[in-house]
C-alpha positions as CSV (number, residue, x, y, z in Angstrom):
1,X,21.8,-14.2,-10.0
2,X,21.8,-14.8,-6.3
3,X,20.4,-11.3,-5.4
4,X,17.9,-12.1,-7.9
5,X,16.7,-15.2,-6.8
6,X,14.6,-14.5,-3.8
7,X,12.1,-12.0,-5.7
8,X,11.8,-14.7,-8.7
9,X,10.7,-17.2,-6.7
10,X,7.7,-15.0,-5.3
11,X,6.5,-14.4,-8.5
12,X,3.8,-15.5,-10.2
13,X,3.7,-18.2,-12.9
14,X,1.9,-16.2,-15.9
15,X,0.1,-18.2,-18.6
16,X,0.7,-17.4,-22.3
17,X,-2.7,-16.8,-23.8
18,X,-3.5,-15.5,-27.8
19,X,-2.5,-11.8,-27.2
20,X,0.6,-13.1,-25.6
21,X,3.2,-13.0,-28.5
22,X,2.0,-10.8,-30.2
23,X,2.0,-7.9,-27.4
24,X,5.3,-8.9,-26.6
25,X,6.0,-8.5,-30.1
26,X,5.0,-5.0,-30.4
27,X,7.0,-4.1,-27.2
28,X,10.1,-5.4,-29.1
29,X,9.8,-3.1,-31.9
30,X,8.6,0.1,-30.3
31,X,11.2,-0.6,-27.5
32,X,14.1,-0.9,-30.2
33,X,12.7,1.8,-31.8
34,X,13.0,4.3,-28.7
35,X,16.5,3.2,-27.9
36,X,17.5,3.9,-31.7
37,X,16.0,7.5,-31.8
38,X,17.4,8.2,-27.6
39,X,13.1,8.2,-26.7
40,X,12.1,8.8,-23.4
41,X,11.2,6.3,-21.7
42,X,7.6,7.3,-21.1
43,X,7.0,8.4,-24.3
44,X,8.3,4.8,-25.8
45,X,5.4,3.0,-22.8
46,X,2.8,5.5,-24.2
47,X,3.7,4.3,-28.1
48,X,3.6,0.8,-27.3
49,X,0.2,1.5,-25.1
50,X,-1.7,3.0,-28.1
51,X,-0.3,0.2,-30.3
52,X,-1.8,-2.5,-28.2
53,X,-4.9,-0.4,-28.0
54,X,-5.2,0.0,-31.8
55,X,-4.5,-3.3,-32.6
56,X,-6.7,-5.1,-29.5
57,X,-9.4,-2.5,-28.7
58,X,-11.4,-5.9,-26.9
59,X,-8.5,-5.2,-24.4
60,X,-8.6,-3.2,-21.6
């Protein structure tokens, strides 16, 4: 964790707001998904992008 530590601590705090969850949500199942079926990687962020554009379209 030591190698780790440095970068942490220069990160930003981020503050949970009402697309929070839920986004993180969708990540968790179309990320599981990809790794089930051997996805690509890009393919599984593009999934997961039209997701949260289908289901927040106020979101840019």
């Amino acid at each position: 964790m030591k190698v780790y530590y440095k970068t942490v601590k220069n990160l930003p705090p981020i503050q949970p707001d009402k697309y929070s969850e839920e986004i993180l949500g969708l990540w968790r199942k179309v990320a599981k998904e990809g790794i089930t079926n051997g996805t690509e990687y890009n393919s599984v962020v593009a999934t997961f992008t039209e997701q949260v554009r289908n289901a927040f379209p106020e979101l840019q």
